[in-house]
FIVOTOR-875901 format. One record per residue (C-alpha): x, y, z. Coordinates in Angstrom, 3 decimals. Example, Ala and Ser with C-alpha at 12.3 -4.5 7.8 and 13.67 -1.06 7.14 Angstrom:
// FIVOTOR-875901
+----------+----------+----------+
!        u !        v !        w !
+----------+----------+----------+
!   12.300 !   -4.500 !    7.800 !
!   13.670 !   -1.060 !    7.140 !
+----------+----------+----------+
***
This chain:
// FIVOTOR-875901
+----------+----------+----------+
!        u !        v !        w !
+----------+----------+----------+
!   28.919 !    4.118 !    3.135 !
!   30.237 !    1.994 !    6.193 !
!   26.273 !    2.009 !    8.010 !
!   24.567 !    1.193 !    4.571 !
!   27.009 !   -1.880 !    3.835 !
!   26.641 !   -3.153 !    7.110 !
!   22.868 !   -2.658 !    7.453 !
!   22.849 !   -4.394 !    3.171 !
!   24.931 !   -7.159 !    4.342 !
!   22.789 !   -7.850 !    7.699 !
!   19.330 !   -7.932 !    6.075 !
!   20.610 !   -9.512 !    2.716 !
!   22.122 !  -12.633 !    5.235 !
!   18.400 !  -12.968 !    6.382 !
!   16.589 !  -12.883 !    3.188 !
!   15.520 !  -16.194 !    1.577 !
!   14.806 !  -16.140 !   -1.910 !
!   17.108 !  -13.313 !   -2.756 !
!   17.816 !  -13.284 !   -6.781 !
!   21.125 !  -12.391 !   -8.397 !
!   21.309 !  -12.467 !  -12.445 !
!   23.168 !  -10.353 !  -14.991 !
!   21.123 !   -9.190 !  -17.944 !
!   22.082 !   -6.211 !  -20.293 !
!   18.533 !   -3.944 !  -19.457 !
!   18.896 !   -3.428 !  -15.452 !
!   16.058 !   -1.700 !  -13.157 !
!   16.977 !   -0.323 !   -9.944 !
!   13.511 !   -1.272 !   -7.962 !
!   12.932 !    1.616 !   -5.458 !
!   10.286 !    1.485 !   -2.496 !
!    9.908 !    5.403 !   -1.536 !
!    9.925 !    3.845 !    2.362 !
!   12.218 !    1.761 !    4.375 !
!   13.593 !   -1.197 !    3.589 !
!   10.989 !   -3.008 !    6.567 !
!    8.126 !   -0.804 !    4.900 !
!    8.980 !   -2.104 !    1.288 !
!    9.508 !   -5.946 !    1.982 !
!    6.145 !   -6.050 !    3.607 !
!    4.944 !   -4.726 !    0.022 !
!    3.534 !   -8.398 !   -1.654 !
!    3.084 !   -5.994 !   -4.949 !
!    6.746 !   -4.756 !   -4.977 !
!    7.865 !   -8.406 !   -4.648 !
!    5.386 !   -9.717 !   -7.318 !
!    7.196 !   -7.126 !   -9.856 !
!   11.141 !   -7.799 !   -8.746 !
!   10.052 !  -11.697 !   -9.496 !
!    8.488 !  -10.843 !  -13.033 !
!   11.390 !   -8.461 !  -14.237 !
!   14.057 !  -11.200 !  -12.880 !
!   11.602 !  -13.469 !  -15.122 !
!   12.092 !  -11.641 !  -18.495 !
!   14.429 !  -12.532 !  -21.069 !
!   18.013 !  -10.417 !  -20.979 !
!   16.165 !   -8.190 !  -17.777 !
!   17.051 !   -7.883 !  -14.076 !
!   16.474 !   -5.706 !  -11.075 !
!   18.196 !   -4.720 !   -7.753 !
!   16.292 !   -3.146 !   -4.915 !
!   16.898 !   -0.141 !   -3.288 !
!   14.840 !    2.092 !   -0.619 !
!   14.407 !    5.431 !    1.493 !
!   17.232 !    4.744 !    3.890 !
!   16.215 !    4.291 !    7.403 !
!   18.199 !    7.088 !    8.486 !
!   17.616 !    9.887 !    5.471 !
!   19.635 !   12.619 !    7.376 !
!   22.886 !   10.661 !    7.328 !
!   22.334 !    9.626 !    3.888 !
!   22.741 !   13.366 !    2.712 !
!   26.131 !   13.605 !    3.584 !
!   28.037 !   14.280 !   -0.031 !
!   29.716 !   11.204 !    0.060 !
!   26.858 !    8.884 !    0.159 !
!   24.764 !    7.809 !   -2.618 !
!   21.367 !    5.941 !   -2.498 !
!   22.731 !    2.441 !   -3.795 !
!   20.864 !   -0.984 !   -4.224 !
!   20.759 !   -4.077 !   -1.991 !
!   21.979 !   -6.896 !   -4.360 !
!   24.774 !   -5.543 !   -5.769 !
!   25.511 !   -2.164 !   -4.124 !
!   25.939 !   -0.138 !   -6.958 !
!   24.811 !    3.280 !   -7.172 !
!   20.902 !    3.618 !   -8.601 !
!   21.916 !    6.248 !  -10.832 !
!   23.948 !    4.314 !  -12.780 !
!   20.882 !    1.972 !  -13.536 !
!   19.277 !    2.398 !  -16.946 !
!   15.481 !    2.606 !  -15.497 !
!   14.436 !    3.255 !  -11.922 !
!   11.325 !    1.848 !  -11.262 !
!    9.137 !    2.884 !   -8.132 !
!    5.952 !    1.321 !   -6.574 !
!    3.431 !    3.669 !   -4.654 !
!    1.338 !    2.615 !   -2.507 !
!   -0.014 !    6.185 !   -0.849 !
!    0.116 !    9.750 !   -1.162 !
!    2.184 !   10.092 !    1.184 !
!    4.628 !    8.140 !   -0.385 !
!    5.772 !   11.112 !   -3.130 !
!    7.848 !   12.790 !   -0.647 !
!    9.988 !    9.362 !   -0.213 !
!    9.871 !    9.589 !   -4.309 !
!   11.588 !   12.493 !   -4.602 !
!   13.816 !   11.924 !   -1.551 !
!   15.231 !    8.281 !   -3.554 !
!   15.981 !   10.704 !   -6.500 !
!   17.554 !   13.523 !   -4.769 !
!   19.906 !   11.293 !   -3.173 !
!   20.708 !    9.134 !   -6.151 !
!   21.456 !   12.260 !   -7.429 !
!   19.015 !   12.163 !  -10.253 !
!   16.939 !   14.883 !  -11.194 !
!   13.529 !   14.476 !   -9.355 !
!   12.152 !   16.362 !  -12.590 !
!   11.019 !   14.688 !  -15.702 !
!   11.630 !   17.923 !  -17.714 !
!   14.941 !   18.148 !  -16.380 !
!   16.002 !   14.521 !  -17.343 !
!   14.415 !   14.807 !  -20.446 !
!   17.217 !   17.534 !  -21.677 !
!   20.183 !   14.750 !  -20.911 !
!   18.138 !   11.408 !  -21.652 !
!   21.451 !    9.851 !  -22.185 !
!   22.675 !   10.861 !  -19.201 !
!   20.009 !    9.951 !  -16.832 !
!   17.753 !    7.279 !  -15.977 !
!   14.083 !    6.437 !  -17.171 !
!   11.940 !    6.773 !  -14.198 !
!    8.814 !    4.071 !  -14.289 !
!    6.309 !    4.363 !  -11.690 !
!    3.956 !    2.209 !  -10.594 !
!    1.998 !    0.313 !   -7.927 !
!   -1.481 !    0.749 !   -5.833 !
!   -1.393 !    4.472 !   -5.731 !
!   -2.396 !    4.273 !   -9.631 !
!   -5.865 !    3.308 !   -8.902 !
!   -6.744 !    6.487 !   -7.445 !
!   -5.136 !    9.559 !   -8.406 !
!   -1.189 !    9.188 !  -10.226 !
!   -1.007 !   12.822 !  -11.475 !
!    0.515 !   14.973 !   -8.580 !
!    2.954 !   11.936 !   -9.515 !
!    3.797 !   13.294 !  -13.111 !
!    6.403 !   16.136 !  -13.026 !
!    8.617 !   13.355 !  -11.912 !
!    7.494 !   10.313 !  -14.018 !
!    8.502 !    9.483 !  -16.907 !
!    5.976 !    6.862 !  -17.430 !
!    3.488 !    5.826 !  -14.704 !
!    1.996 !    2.168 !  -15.608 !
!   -1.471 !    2.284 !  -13.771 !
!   -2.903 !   -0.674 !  -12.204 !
!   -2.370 !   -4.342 !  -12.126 !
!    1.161 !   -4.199 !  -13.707 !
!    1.871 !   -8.131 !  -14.761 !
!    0.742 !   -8.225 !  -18.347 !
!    2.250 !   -4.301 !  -19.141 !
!    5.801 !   -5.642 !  -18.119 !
!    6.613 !   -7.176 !  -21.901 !
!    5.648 !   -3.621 !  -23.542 !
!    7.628 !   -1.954 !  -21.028 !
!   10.407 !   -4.040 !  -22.507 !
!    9.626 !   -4.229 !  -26.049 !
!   10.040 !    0.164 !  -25.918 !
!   12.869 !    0.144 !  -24.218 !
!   14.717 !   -2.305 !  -26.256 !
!   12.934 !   -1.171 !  -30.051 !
!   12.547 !    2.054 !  -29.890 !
!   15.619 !    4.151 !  -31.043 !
!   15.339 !    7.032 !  -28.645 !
!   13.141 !    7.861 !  -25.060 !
!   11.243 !   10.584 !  -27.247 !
!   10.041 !    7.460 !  -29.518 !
!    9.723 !    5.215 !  -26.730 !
!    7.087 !    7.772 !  -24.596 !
!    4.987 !    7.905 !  -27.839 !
!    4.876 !    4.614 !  -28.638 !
!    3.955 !    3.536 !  -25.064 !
!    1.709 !    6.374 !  -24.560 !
!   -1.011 !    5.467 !  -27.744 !
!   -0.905 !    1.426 !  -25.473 !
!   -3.484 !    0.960 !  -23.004 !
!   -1.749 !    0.882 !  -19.053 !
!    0.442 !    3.696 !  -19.844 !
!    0.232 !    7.303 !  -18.750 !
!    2.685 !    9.388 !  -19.793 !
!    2.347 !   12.731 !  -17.973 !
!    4.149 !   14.570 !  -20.772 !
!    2.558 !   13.936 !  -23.280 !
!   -1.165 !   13.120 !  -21.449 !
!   -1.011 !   15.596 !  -19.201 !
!   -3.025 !   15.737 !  -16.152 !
!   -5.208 !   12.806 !  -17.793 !
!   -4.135 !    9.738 !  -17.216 !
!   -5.723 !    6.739 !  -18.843 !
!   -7.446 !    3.630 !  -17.408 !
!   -6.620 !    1.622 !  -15.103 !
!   -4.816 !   -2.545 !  -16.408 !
!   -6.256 !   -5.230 !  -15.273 !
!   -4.781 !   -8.629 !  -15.418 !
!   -5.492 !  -11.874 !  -16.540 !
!   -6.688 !  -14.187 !  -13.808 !
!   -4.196 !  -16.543 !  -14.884 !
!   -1.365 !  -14.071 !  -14.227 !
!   -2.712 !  -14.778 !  -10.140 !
!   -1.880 !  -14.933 !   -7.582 !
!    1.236 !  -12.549 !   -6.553 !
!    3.188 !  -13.983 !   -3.549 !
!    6.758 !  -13.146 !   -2.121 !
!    9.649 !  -13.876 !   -3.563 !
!   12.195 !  -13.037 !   -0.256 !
!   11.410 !  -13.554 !    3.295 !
!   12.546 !  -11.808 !    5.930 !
!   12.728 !  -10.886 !    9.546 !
!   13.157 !   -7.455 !    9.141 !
!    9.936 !   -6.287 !    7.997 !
!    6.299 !   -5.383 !    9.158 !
!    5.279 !   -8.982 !    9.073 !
!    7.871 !  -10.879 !   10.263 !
!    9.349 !  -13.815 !    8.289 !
!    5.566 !  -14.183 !    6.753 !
!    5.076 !  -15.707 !    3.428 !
!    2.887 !  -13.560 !    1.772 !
!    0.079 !  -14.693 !   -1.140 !
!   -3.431 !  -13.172 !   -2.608 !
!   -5.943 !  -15.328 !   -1.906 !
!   -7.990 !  -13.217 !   -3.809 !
!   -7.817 !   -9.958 !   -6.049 !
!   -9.894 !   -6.992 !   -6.085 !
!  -13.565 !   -6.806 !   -4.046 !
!  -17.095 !   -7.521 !   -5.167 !
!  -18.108 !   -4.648 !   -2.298 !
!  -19.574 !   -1.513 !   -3.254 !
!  -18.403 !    1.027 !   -0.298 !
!  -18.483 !    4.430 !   -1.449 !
!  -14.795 !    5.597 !   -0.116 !
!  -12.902 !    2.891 !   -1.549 !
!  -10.676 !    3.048 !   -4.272 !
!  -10.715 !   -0.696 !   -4.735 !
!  -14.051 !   -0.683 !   -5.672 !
!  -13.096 !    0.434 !   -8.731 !
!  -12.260 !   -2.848 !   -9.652 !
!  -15.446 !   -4.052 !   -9.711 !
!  -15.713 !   -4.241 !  -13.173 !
!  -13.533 !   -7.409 !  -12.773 !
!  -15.673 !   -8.527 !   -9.163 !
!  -13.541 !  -10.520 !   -6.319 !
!  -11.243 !  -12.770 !   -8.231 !
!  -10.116 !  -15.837 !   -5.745 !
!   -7.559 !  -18.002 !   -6.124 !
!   -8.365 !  -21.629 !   -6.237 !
!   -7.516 !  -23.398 !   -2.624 !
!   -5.775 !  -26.363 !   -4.614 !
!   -3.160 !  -23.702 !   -6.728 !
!   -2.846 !  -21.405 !   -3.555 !
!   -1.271 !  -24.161 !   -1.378 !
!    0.812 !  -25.574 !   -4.134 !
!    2.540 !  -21.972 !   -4.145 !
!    3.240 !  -21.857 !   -0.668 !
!    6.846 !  -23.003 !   -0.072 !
!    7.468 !  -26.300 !    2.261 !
!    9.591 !  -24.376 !    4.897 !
!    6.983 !  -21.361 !    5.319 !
!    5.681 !  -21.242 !    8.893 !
!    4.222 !  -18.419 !    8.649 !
!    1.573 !  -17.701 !    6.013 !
!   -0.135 !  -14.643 !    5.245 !
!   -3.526 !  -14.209 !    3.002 !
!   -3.799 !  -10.962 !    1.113 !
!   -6.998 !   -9.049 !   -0.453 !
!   -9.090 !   -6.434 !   -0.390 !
!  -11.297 !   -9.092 !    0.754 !
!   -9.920 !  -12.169 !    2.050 !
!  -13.069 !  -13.089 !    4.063 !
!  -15.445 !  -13.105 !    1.304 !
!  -12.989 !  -16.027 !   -0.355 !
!  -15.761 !  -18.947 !   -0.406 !
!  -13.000 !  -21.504 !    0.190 !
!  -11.571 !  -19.264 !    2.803 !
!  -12.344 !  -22.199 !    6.127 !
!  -10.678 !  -24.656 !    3.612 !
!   -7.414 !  -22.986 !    2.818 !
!   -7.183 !  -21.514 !    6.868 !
!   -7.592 !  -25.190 !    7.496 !
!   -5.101 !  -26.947 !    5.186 !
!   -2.057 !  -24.562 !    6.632 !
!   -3.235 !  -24.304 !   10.241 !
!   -3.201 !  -28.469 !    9.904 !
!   -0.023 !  -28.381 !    8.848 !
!    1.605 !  -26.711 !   11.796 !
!    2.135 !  -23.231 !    9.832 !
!    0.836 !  -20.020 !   11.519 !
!   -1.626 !  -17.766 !    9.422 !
!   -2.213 !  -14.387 !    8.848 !
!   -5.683 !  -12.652 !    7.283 !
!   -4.807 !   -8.879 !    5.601 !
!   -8.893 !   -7.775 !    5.554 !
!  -11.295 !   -9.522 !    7.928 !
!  -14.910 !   -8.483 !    7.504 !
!  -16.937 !   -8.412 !   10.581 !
!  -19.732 !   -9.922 !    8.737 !
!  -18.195 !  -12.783 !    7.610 !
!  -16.846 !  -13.885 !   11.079 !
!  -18.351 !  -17.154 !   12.879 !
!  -16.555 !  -19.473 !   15.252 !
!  -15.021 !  -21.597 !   12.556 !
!  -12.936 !  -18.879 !   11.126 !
!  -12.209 !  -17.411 !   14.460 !
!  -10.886 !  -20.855 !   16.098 !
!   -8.895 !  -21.386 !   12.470 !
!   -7.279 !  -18.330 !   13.237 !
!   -6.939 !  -18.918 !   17.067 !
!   -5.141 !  -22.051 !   16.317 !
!   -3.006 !  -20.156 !   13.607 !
!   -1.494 !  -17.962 !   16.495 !
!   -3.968 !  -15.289 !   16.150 !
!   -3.579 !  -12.615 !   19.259 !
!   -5.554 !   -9.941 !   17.925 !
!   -8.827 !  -10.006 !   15.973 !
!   -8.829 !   -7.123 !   13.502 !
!  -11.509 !   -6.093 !   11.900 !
!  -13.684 !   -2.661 !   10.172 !
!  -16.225 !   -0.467 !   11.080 !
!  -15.242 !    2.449 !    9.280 !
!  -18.769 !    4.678 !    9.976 !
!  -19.306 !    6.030 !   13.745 !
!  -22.794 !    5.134 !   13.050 !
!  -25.322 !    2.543 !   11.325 !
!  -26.630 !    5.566 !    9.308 !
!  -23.341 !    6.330 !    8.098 !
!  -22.247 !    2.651 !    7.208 !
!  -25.598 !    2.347 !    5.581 !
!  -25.175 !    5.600 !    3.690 !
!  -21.715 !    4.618 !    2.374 !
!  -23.052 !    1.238 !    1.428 !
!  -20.617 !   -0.302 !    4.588 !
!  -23.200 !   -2.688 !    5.492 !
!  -21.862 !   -4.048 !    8.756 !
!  -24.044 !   -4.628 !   11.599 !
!  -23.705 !   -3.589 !   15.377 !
!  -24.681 !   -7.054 !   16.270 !
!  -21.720 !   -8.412 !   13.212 !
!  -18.906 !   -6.124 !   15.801 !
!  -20.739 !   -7.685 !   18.843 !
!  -20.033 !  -11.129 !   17.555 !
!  -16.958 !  -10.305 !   16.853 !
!  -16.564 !   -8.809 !   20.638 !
!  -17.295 !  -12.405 !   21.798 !
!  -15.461 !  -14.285 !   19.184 !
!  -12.048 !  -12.706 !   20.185 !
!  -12.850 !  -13.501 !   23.992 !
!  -14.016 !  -17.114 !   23.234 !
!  -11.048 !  -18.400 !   21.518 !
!   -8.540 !  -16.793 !   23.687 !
!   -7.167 !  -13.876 !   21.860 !
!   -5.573 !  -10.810 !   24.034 !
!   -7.427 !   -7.586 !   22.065 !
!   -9.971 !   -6.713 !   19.684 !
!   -8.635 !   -4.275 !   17.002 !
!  -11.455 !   -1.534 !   15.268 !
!  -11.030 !    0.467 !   12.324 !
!  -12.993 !    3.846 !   12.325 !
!  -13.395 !    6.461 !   10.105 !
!  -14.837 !    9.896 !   11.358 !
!  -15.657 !   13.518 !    9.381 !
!  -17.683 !   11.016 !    6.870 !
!  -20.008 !   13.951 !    4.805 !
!  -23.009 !   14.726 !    7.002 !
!  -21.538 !   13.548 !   10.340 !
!  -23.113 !   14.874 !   12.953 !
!  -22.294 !   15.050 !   16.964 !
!  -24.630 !   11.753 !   17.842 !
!  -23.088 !    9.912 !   14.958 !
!  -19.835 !   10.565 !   17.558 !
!  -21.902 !    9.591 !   20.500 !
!  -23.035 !    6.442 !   18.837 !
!  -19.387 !    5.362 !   18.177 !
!  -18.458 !    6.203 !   21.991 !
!  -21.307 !    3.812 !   23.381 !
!  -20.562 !    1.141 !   20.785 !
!  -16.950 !    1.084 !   21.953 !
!  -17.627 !    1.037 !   25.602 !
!  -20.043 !   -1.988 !   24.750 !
!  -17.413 !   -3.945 !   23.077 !
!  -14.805 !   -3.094 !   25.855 !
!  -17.127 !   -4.561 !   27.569 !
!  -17.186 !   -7.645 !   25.906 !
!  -13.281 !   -7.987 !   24.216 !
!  -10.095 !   -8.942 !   26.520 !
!   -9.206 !   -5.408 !   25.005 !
!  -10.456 !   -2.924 !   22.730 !
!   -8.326 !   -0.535 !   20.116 !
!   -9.646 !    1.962 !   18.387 !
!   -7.656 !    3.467 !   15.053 !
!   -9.284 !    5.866 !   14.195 !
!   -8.590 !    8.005 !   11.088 !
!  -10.292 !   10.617 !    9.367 !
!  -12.101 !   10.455 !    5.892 !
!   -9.996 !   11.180 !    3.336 !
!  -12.265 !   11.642 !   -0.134 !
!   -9.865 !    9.648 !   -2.964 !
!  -10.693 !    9.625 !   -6.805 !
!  -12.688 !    7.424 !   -8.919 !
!  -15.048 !    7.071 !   -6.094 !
!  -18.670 !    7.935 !   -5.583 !
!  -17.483 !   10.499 !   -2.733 !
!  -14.692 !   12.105 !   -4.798 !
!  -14.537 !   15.425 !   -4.260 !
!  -15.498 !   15.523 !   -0.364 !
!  -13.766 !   18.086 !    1.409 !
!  -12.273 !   16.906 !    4.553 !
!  -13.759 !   18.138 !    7.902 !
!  -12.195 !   21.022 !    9.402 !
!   -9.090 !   19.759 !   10.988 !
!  -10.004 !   21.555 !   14.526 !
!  -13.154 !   19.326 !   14.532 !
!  -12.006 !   16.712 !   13.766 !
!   -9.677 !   17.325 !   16.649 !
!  -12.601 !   17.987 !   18.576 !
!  -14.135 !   14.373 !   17.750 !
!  -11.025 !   12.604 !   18.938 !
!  -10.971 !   14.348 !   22.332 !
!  -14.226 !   13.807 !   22.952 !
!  -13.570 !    9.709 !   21.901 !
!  -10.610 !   10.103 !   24.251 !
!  -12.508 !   10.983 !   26.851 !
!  -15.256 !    9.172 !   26.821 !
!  -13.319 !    5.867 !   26.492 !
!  -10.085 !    6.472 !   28.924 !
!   -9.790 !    3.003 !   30.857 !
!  -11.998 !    1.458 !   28.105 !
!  -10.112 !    1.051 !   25.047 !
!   -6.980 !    2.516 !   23.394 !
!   -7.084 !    5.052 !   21.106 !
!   -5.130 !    5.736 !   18.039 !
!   -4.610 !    6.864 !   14.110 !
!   -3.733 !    9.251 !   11.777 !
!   -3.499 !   12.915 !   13.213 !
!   -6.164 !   15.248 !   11.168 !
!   -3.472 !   17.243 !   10.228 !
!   -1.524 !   14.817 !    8.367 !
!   -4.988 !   13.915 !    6.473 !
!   -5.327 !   17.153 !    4.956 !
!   -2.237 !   16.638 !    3.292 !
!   -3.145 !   13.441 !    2.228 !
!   -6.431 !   15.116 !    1.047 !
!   -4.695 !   17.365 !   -0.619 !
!   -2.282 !   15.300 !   -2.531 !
!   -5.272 !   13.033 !   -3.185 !
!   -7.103 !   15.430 !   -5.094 !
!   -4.514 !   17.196 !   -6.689 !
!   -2.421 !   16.984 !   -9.833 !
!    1.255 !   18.457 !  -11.009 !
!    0.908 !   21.413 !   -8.628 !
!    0.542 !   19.229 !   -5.649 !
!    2.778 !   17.271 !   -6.581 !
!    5.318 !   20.066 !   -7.158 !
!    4.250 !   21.428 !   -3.743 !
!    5.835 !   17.442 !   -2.682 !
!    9.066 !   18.524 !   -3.494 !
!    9.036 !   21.542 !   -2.034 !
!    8.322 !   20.053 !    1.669 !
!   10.152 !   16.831 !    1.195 !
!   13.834 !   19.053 !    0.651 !
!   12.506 !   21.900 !    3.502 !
!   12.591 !   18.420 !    6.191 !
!    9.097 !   17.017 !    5.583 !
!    7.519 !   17.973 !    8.751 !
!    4.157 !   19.772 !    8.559 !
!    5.082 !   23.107 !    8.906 !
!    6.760 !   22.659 !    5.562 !
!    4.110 !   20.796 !    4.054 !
!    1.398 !   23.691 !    4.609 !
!    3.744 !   26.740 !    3.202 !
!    4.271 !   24.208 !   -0.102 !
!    0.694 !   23.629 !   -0.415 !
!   -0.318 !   27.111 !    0.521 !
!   -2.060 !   27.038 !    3.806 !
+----------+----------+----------+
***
């Protein structure tokens, strides 16, 4: 355990805002990826603030160790960050999910906790073993290949499910009572007892906004960054994304005047978070209260369409280097067709923007294999990019293949053929060497994201299987078959 203490006690004397509290009902609060990975998480935060915020509750963190290979050694167990005691002796685990991808970490936590990853196996020593709650982004789209190891999966915006959560645990004389009283409550899936159909999606209160960061720290994707919604869920209707489903609630902002009375006095760096930051009406206002007051800023989702020079020289002055933004379709006709209605001329302005205040590289999102893709949608992507290489300091391209995700109007897409899509990417590659930079997720990684994201209890199964063979690939397509 020597690395893990000294790695604990080096992050944990960086962290500000660390809690500590004793409180009979204890949650180990696992992030299935490193520790930088998790802290970056604003949801994962949110909840280890509200559980420390119960009556007679508290939680410890714990996540996939950096090094996973060193952590199997017999002698080491996967232990938490406040206290350092071992997760499995925890009376519920808790885990937030923000991707597929993210399962194999899952069951990884719980192998080296030394928990049973199954829920059926658990089930036969209840006393003995943890309840496993999961939660978290990934419950928007598709939770089942989740539920051979869940005991209960609480699906969407988690704030106002918390106190039921509690009241079971605490009431209910056994975990047989407990998962039947929690599964007849909205927000609760309980794959043993709902099988592979999980229930609606929560959503909370606007007064239960906005979730911001409870620790700050160095060590994590966004470096000692203060992070807080400026707005909750997206008005936007494109047809790939999952957080369109929570449209029946629209874009929920946060008032500028609460926002800024949330962000602490010693943050200098601030960071805005949404599905949809740009399309924040008091968006200018807010940039301009914190960039006035010496603090750097940070934008999660900038929409090309909503960019103008105000916004751009906010962020400029906010220590903005590189102007992110979407385009997601190679083509007009395939933004159009998903409903992704930005413009060639919105990414041109945005081309100019970046050079005009002074940043050092214009950053593109792209999606290819969209359904009914076609060779010139490719071609129209390539001369695009060369024409705002042309214009940007630099140009990146990420570039990632369509992945179809459910309870959206293109569930049920297969993906492209992962040899095409291959095919796509060289041709990108070559057509834009000494032009821009090229990267993303490898096609053959999305089909097992596809895979996962259209599956239920057999994928998820299939998780397990390539997660203990070494997670590479090769073990990922015997689990799922080919």
């Amino acid at each position: 355990m020597t690395a893990f203490r000294e790695i604990r006690a080096s992050r944990l004397a960086d962290e500000i805002g660390t809690l500590h509290k004793q409180a009979d009902l204890a949650f180990a609060l696992c992030y299935p990826s490193p520790y930088h990975v998790g802290m970056s998480s604003l949801g994962f935060q949110s909840i280890y603030r509200a559980l420390h915020a119960l009556p007679g509750c508290t939680a410890e963190r714990a996540f996939l160790p950096d090094d996973v290979a060193e952590m199997h050694r017999p002698s080491e167990d996967l232990c938490t960050y406040e206290s350092g005691r071992p997760v499995s002796d925890f009376r519920v685990v808790a885990f937030s999910l923000a991707s597929e991808l993210e399962l194999a970490g899952l069951v990884t936590c719980l192998d080296l906790a030394g928990i049973p990853a199954l829920a059926a196996e658990r089930a036969a020593h209840a006393r003995t073993f943890p309840l496993v709650v999961v939660g978290g982004p990934l419950t928007f789209s598709n939770p089942v290949p989740v539920g051979p190891f869940a005991d209960i999966i609480v699906m969407g915006e988690a704030e106002e499910l918390l106190p039921a959560l509690m009241h079971g645990l605490r009431e209910q004389p056994d975990r047989e009572s407990m998962l039947s009283e929690l599964a007849g409550r909205p927000g609760f899936y309980v794959p043993s007892l709902h099988g592979e159909t999980p229930p609606a999606v929560a959503i909370a209160d606007d007064d239960c906004l906005p979730a911001y960061s409870q620790i700050v720290t160095p060590h994590t994707e966004l470096a000692g960054m203060f992070l807080i919604e400026a707005e909750r869920g997206c008005s936007r209707g494109c047809a790939y994304c999952v957080m369109r489903r929570s449209a029946n609630s629209g874009m929920r902002p946060v008032a500028p005047a609460r926002l800024l009375s949330l962000v602490p006095a010693e943050a200098q760096r601030v960071g805005l978070v949404g599905a949809a930051v740009t399309d924040h009406p008091a968006l200018a206002e807010i940039l301009r209260a914190l960039v006035d007051a010496g603090r750097e800023v940070g934008v999660s989702s900038l929409r090309a369409d909503r960019l103008d020079d105000e916004l751009v020289g906010l962020l400029a002055r906010g220590g903005y280097r590189t102007l992110t933004t979407a385009a997601d379709g190679a083509s007009q006709r395939l933004r159009d067709q998903v409903d992704r209605h930005t413009r060639v001329e919105d990414l041109l302005r945005a081309a100019r923007l970046c050079s005009d205040h002074g940043m050092a590289l214009l950053k593109l999102y792209v999606l290819i294999g969209l359904p009914g893709e076609t060779a010139a949608d490719i071609d129209e992507l390539a001369l695009l990019a060369l024409e705002l290489a042309a214009l940007a300091p630099k140009l990146s391209l990420t570039v990632s293949p369509f992945v179809s995700k459910r309870n959206t109007p293109l569930d049920g897409q297969p993906l492209e053929d992962i040899a095409s899509l291959e095919d796509k990417l060289a041709f990108l590659r070559r057509k834009l060497r000494g032009h821009a930079r090229l990267t993303g997720d490898a096609p053959k990684w999305a089909s097992v994201e596809h895979r996962l994201a259209q599956g239920g209890f057999a994928e998820g199964l299939a998780t397990a299987q390539a997660a203990r063979a070494g997670g590479r690939f090769a073990a990922w397509k015997r689990a799922l078959g080919g």
